[in-house]
C-alpha positions as CSV (number, residue, x, y, z in Angstrom):
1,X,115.6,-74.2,272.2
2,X,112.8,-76.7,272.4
3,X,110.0,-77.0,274.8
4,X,109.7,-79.6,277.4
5,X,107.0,-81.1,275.7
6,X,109.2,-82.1,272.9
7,X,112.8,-82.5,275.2
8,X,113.6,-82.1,278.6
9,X,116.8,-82.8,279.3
10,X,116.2,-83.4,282.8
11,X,113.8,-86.4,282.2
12,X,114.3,-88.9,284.3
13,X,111.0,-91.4,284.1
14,X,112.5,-94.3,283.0
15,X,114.1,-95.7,286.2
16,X,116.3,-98.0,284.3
17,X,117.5,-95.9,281.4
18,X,118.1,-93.3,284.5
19,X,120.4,-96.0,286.7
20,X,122.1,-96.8,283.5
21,X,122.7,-93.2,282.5
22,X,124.2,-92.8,286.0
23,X,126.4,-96.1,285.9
24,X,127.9,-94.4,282.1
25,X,128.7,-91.7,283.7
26,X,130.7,-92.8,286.3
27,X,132.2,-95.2,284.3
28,X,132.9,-92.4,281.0
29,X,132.9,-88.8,283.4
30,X,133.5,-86.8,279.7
31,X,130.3,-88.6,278.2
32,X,127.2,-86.8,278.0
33,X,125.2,-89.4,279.5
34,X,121.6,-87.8,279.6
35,X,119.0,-87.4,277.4
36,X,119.9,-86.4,273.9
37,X,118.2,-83.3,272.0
38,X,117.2,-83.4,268.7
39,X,119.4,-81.6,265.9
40,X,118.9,-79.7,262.5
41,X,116.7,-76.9,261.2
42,X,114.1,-75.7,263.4
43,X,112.0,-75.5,260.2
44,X,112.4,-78.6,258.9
45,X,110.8,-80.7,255.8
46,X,112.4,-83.5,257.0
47,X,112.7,-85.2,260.3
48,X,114.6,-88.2,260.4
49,X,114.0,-90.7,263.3
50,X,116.5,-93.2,264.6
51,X,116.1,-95.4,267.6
52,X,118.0,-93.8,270.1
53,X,121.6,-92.8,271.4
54,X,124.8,-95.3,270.7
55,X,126.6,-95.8,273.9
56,X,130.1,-94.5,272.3
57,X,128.2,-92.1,269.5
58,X,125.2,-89.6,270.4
59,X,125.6,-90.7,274.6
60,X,129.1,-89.7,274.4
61,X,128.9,-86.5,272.2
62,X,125.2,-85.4,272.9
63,X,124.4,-84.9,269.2
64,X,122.5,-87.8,267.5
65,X,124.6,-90.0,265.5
66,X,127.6,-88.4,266.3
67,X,131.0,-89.8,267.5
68,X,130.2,-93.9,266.0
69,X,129.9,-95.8,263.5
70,X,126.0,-95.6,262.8
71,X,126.5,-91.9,262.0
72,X,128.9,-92.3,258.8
73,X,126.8,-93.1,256.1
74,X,123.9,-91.2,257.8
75,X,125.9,-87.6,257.4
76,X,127.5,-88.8,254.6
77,X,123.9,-88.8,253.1
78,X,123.0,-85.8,254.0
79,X,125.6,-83.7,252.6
80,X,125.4,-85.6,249.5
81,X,121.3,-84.7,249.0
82,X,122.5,-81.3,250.2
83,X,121.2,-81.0,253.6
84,X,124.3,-80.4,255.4
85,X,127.4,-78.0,255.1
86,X,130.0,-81.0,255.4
87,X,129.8,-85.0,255.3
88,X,131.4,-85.6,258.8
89,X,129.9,-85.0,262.3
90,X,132.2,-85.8,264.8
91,X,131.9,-83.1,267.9
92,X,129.4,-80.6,268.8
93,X,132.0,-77.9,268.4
94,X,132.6,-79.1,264.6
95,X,130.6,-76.2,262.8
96,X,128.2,-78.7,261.5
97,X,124.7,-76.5,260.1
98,X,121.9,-79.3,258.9
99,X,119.9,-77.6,256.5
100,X,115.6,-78.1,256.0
101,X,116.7,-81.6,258.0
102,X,116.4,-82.4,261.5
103,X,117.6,-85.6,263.3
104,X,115.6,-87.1,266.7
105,X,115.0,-90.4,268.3
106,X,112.0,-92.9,269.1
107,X,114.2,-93.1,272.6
108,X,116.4,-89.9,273.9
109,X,118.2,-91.8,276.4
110,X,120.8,-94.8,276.3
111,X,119.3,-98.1,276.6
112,X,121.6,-101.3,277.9
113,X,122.6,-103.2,274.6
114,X,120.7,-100.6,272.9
115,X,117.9,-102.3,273.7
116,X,114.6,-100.4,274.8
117,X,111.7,-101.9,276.7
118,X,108.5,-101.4,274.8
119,X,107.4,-99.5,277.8
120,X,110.1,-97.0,277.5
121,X,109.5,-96.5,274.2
122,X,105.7,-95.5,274.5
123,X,106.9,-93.2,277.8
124,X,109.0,-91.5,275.3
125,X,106.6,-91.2,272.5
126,X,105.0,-88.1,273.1
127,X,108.0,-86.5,273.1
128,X,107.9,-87.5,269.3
129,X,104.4,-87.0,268.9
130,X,104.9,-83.1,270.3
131,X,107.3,-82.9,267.5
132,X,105.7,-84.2,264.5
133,X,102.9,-81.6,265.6
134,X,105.9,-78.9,264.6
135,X,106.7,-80.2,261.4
136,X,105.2,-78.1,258.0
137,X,102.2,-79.7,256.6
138,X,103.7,-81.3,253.8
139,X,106.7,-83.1,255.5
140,X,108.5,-85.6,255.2
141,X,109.2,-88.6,258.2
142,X,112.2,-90.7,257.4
143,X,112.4,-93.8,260.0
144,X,115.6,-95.5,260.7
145,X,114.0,-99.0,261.4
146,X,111.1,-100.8,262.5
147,X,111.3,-99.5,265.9
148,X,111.6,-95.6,264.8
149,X,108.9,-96.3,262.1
150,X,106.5,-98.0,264.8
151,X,107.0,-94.9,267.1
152,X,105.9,-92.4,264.4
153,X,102.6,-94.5,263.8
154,X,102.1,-94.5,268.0
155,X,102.9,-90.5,268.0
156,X,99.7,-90.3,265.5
157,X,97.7,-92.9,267.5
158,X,97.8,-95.3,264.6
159,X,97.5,-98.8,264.8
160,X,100.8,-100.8,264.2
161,X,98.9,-102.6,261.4
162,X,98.2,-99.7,259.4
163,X,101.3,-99.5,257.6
164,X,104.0,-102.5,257.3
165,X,107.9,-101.4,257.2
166,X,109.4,-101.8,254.5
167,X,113.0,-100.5,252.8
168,X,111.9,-97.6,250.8
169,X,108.8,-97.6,251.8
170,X,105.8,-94.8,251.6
171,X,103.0,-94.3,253.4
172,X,100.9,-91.4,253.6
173,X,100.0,-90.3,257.4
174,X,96.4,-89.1,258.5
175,X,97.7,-84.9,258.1
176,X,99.2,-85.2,254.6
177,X,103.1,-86.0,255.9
178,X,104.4,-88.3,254.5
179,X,106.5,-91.6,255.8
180,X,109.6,-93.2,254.1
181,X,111.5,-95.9,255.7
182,X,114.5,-97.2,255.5
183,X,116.6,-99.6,257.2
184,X,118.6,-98.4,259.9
185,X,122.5,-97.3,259.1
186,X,123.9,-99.2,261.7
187,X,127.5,-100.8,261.7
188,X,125.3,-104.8,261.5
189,X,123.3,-103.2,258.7
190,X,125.9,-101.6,256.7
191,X,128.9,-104.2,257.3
192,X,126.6,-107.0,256.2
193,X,125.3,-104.7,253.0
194,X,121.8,-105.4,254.3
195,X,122.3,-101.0,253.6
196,X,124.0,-100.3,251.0
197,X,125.2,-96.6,249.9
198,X,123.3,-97.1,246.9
199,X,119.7,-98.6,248.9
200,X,120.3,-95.1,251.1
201,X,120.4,-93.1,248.1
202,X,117.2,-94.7,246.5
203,X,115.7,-93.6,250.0
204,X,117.1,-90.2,250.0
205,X,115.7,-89.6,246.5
206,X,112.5,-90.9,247.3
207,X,112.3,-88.1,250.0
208,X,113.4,-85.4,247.6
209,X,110.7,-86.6,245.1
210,X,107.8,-86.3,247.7
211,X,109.1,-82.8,248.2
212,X,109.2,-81.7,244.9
213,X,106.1,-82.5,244.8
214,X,104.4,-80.2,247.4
């Protein structure tokens, strides 16, 4: 489905993420435990972009934010704003179509403590920056964290400086796309309402706004 310049599920440059990956699978033989692909509309206006796979979520069930807690309000979300046919994703085999939306990560494999190195991040980042070259002109980035929204600006060969993160944030990127950030909807985040249902929203209509507006 996707060329190896934007996944390649046999990647395997990271020596650490790779001994890890091995270690998981021995230890959970039903996980996944490899590099996770992106997922959602080929032609998407919006590509969401987390940090990468949870250990028990996305690692386990090979579909981002799938299978843990980080992937509730997330989905949730997205059927809400209508982008999805239901509010749950829980298996790959649970019918779930994304619609004009498509879900990737700064990082495609497992880190330990989901914790990347900054140079595993930057050896994944043209994985990203292959991808945003597919996106329509007048898309829109949504970045799940600092991390995620520091990768787009890499994958564009920005400098870090150029636009601060910010909850709810815009920024307009050197080809017209646009950038939105939010925080990230991870269990820390949401449990200590740092993210809110309500803060997601505000995000989600900021994105439908900027498309409107094309």
């Amino acid at each position: 489905m996707y060329s190896k310049e934007i996944f390649d599920q046999d990647c395997r440059r990271c020596k650490r993420l790779d001994d890890f990956l091995l270690a998981v699978k021995q230890k959970h033989p039903d996980y996944h435990a490899r590099p996770v692909a992106p997922f959602g509309d080929s032609n998407a206006e919006l590509l969401i972009v987390g940090l990468a796979p949870g250990m028990h979520g996305a690692n386990a069930s090979g579909r981002p934010f799938t299978g843990d807690y980080a992937g509730l309000l997330l989905y949730d979300a997205l059927y809400e704003f209508g982008y999805s046919n239901q509010a749950k994703s829980e298996a790959l085999t649970d019918g779930l179509v994304l619609k004009r939306c498509r879900i990737t990560n700064a990082v495609k494999c497992l880190p330990p403590q989901n914790k990347p190195t900054g140079g595993e991040i930057n050896c994944c980042n043209n994985f990203l920056a292959a991808e945003l070259k597919t996106l329509p002109e007048q898309a829109v980035i949504l970045a799940l964290g600092s991390i995620a929204h520091q990768s787009v600006l890499k994958a564009y060969g920005l400098k870090l400086s150029t636009a601060a993160f910010a909850h709810n944030a815009r920024h307009i990127l050197p080809d017209g796309r646009r950038l939105v950030d939010s925080y990230h909807c991870s269990r820390y985040n949401v449990q200590t309402k740092r993210l809110t249902k309500d803060m997601f929203a505000d995000v989600f209509r900021s994105i439908e706004e900027l498309l409107a507006h094309n």
